[in-house]
C-alpha positions, 0 to 999 in steps of 0.5 A: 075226880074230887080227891079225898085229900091232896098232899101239898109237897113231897118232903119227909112231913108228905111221907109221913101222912101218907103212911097213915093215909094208906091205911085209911079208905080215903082217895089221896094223893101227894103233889111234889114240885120237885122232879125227883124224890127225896123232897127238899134234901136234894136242894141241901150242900154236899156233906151235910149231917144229920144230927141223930143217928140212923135208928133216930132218923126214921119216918114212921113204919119203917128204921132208916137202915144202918148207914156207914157213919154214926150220923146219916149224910144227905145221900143217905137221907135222900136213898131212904126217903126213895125207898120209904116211897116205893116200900109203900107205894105212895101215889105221888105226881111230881113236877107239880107246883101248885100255884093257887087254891080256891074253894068252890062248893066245899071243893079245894080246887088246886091250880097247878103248872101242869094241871088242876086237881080238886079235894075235899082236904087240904094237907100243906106240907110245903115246909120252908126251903123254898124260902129263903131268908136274908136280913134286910142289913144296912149298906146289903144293896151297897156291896158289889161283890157276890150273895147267896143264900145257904139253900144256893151253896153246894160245895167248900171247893167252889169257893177256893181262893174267895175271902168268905164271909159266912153268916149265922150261927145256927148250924147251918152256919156252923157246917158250912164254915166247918168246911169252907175255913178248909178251903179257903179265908173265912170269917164269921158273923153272927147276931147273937153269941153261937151257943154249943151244945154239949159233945155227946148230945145229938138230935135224938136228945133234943127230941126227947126234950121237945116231948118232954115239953110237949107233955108237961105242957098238956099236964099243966106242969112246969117245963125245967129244960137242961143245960142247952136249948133246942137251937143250939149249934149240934156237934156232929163230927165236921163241927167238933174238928172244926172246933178242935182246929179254933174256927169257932173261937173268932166271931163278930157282929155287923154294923153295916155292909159297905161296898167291899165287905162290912163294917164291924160293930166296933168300927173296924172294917173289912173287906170280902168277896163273898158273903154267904147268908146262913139265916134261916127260911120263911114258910113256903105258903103264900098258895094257901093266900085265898084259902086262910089268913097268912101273917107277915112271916108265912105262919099261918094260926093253927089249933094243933095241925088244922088251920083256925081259918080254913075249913078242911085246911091242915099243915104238917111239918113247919116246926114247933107251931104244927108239932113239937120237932115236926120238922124233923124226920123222928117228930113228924110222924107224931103230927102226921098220926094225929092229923090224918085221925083228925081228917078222918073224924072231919070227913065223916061228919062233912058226909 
């Protein structure tokens, strides 16, 4: 069978398509690597917020039901993205890793470790959890005690009696020192100076912005941001106690690591057992190597969500270069709308 469109992953960007995929006559279907719903939130630490509230979490089509706190947890998040799947019985196969994609007489032909598929349209939403990124530090090979990266971390007790060091000052960074600075001695590393944003502003606020700016933007208008950007650390509750009790107030930038810890910008070193990595993902796209042109970092060029170089080839849900806030559950389903009216126009000619 030569599908129509095949979905690569089976996160929130996968979803959203498919909701507006079924309302099309196109044979399609989602290949999700993971072996249960829910896409990548199952791979996230225990006690993770989201930074909106429920009615501004939601996929299109269908609110997140109401949840026990203002802001959703990661158990909520995931129940939802199962119920969105079977509320509109979305075709989905999982434990399909595609490994390779080649073209043959305008035919994707998608290389997997089960099984092969074949597609007129390709629909990348593979997003970037499956790539985790650590900075390539003085000294990183030197120390001898334990690394991870954010995306291995579950719990603050597995670290009890470990003097930590948590790097990063993104809020996955903030989180989980949040929680670890409870357990056990933590110190925190950072690049640039963490910035805050304001106690009452949340997701719903940032999304607002990025459409603001997506729409000035195409008016030809000058964007005038407020006081905070949108890679700002959200104070979500765990954040704001851990503020009020001054874990915050401490931090520092790395000169080198050593063989027991680092050594401070101004000197000064110190000694840890545990350094826990809160720098960010790559772009999970090295499958699309044979089908389009894949800069150094994972991104690929895009007009909008289709690829410059890659006839039949579009990628949803990477962040601001396939959509403003396409990352997030609220700002994909723009993207996703878009894109599959875009496939639908594409198809009809290529007839």
């Amino acid at each position: 069978m030569i599908y129509d469109v095949v979905i690569v992953g089976g996160g929130q960007s996968a979803l959203a398509c498919a909701y507006y995929l079924r309302r099309t006559s196109l044979d399609y279907i989602i290949l999700d690597a993971n072996k249960n719903c829910g896409g990548s939130w199952g791979q996230n630490w225990e006690h993770l917020d989201l930074f909106s509230a429920a009615q501004h979490s939601s996929l299109p089509g269908w609110l997140m039901p109401k949840t026990k706190n203002e802001y959703p947890t990661k158990e909520e998040t995931i129940a939802y993205l199962c119920q969105y799947e079977k509320r509109y019985d979305l075709p989905i196969k999982r434990g399909v890793k595609i490994t390779n994609i080649e073209k043959e007489n305008g035919v994707y032909l998608l290389k997997s470790t089960k099984e092969n598929f074949k597609s007129k349209v390709i629909i990348a939403a593979t997003g970037k959890q499956s790539k985790p990124l650590i900075p390539e530090v003085t000294g990183i090979k030197k120390f001898k005690g334990k690394q991870l990266h954010s995306s291995k971390y579950r719990k603050a007790e597995d670290f009890i009696n470990k003097k930590v060091l948590v790097v990063g000052e993104g809020n996955s960074g903030a989180q989980i020192l949040a929680q670890l600075s409870k357990e056990t001695e933590t110190k925190w590393a950072v690049k640039n100076t963490p910035e805050f944003l304001p106690d009452d502003v949340d997701g719903k606020d940032l999304f607002d912005q990025a459409s603001a700016k997506y729409k000035s933007k195409k008016e030809g208008k000058e964007f005038k941001p407020q006081n905070y950007n949108i890679g700002s650390i959200v104070m979500v509750p765990q954040v704001k106690e851990a503020r009020d009790r001054g874990v915050y107030k401490d931090f520092k930038n790395i000169e080198k690591l050593t063989e027991t810890g680092v050594q401070w910008q101004n000197g000064e070193r110190e000694d840890f057992d545990i350094i826990l990595w809160c720098t960010g993902f790559g772009y999970a796209t090295d499958y699309l190597k044979n089908i389009t042109e894949i800069q150094q970092n994972g991104k690929i060029a895009t007009k909008g969500t289709a690829a410059l170089y890659g006839d039949g080839l579009w990628l949803v849900g990477f962040g601001q270069w396939t959509g403003f806030a396409s990352a997030t559950l609220i700002g994909v389903g723009r993207s996703a709308r878009k894109t599959v009216t875009e496939i639908k126009a594409y198809l009809e000619v290529s007839k």
